[in-house]
N, C-alpha and C positions, 0 to 999 in steps of 0.2 A: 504494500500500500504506500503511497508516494505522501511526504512527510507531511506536505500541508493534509490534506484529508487525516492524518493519523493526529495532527496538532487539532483540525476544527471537526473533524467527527465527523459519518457519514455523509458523503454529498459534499463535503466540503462545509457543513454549516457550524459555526460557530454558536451554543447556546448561549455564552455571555454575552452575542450583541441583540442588540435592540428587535424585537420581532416586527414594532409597529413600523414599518415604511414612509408614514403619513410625512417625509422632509424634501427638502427641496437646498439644493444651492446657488447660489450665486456667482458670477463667474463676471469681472467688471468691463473684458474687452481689452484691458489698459497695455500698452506696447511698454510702457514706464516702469510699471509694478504687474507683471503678468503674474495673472491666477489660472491654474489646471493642472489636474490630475493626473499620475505615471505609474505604469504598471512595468517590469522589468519582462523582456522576450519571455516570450512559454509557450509551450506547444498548446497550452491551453485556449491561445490562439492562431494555432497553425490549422486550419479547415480543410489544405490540400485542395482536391476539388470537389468536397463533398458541400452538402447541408450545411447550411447555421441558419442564424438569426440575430440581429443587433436590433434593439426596441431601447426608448427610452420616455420619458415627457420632457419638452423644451418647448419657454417663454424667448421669443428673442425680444430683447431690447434695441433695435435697430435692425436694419439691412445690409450692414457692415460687413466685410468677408471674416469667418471666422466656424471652425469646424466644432461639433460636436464631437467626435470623437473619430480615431485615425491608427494607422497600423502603422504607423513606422514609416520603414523603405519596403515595406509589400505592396504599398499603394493600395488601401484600403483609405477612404474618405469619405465623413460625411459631415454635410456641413451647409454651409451660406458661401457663395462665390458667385459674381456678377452678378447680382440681384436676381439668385435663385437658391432653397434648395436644392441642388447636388447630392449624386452618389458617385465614386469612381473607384476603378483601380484600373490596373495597369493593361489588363485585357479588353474589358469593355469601354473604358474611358471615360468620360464625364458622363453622367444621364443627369438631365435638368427635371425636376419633376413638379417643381411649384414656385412659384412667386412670391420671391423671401415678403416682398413692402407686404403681400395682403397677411400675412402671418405672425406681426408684428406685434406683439404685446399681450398674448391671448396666450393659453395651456394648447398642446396638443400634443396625442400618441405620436410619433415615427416609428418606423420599422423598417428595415431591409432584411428579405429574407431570399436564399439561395433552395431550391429544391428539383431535385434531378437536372441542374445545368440550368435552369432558367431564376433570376433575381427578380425579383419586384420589392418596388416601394409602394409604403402607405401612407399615408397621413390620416390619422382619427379614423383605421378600419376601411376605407376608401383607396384601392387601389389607383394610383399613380401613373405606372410605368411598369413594363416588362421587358426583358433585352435576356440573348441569349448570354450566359457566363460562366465559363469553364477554367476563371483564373488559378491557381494553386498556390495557398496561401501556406506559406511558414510560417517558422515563431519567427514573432514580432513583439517590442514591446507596443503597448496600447495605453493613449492618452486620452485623457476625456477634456474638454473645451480649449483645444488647441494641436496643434498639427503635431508628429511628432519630434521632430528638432525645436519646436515652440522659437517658431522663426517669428519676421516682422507680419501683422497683417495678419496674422491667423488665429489669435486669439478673440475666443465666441464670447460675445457681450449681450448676456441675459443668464437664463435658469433653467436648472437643469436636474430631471428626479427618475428615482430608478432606470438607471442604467442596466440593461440585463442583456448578455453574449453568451447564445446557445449553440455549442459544437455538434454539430453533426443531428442537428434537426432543423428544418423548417416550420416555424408553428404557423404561419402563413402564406398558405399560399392563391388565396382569393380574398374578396372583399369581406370583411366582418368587423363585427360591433367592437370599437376601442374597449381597451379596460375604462373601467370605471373605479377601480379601485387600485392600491400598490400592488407592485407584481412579490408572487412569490416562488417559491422552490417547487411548487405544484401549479399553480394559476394558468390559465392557459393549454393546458392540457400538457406540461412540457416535462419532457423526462430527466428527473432530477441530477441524476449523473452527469446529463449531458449540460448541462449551467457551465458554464466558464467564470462569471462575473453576475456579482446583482449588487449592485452600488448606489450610492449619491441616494441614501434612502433612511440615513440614519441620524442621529445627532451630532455627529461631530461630521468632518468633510473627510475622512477617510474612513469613516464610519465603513462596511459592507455584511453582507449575510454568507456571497461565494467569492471569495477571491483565488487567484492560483499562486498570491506571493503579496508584500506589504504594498501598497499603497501610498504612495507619496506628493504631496500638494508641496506646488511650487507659489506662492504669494499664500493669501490665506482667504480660498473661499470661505462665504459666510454663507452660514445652517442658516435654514428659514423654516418653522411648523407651520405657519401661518398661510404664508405663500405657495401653494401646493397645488396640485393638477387634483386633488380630491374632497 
């Protein structure tokens, strides 16, 4: 059994952290004092060219370019670039799938999920985009609200709650109703094993339920209960 799961216990869950999801952070944008989150390479994010799934809830504060969350140099992207949500990697390329300015200041579910060779995006359960995608993804480390060299111009200016990276499932792969509540180790119908990450959902900013290694905040996002997608 590999250490992290023998340190947090079956599935990778940790019983000392927080159950309730009900948080949210904040993430300022600032090229000056850049805030986002860094997880160290893992195969926990290497998908090869099978299934996943990446879901989170993001408020943007602007139209600004700046990613939700990013693989590294696998070219894994997702984010805000020329006044659109964006998905990319290296095989498929950009897919544009929404109009950052109309999504401005409001909660909403995303998702990209990968299933037998084809990706779709959602937003709020409403399919986006489809494109064929056969990239094969290594370990990579994975950053949440900024690219991962947290170069200029890529840091995301707004909020951002449960983060969740599913290996080797697709929990979507047509239109369906967003969550309505925090995600968990079961929600969604998702096979607990296969969780990589379920983040940005606790009381502190490195707060998580699955991770594959610590978690490390560069400036200091701020914990929000109040400001939440529920």
């Amino acid at each position: 059994m590999p250490i992290q799961q023998m340190l947090l216990g079956a599935g990778g869950v940790d019983p000392a952290l927080p159950t309730n999801g009900d948080y949210s952070l904040t993430f300022d944008g600032s090229v000056a004092s850049p805030e986002a989150l860094s997880l160290a390479s893992s195969s926990a994010f290497a998908y090869g060219t099978g299934d996943f799934t990446v879901e989170m809830w993001v408020k943007p504060a602007d139209a600004t370019p700046g990613y939700f969350c990013d693989h590294g140099s696998d070219n894994f992207s997702f984010g805000i670039q020329s006044g659109s949500f964006f998905y990319y990697n290296g095989s498929a390329g950009f897919q544009e799938f929404a109009n950052a300015s109309d999504q401005i200041g409001f909660w909403q579910h995303v998702a990209v999920a990968r299933s037998s060779g084809t990706t779709k995006t959602f937003i709020d359960g409403v399919e986006k985009d489809s494109f064929s995608d056969t990239h094969n993804f290594g370990s990579q480390i994975f950053t949440i609200g900024a690219y991962g060299p947290q170069s200029t111009n890529t840091f995301f200016d707004g909020k951002i709650s449960n983060v969740r990276v599913v290996k080797g499932q697709a929990l979507y792969t047509t239109g369906f109703t967003a969550p309505s509540s925090f995600l968990t180790t079961t929600s969604q119908s998702v096979t607990t094993n296969k969780i990589s990450l379920l983040c940005c959902n606790g009381s502190t900013a490195t707060s998580s339920t699955v991770t594959p290694g610590t978690i490390t905040a560069a400036g200091s996002p701020s914990v929000s209960s109040t400001d939440t997608p529920f």
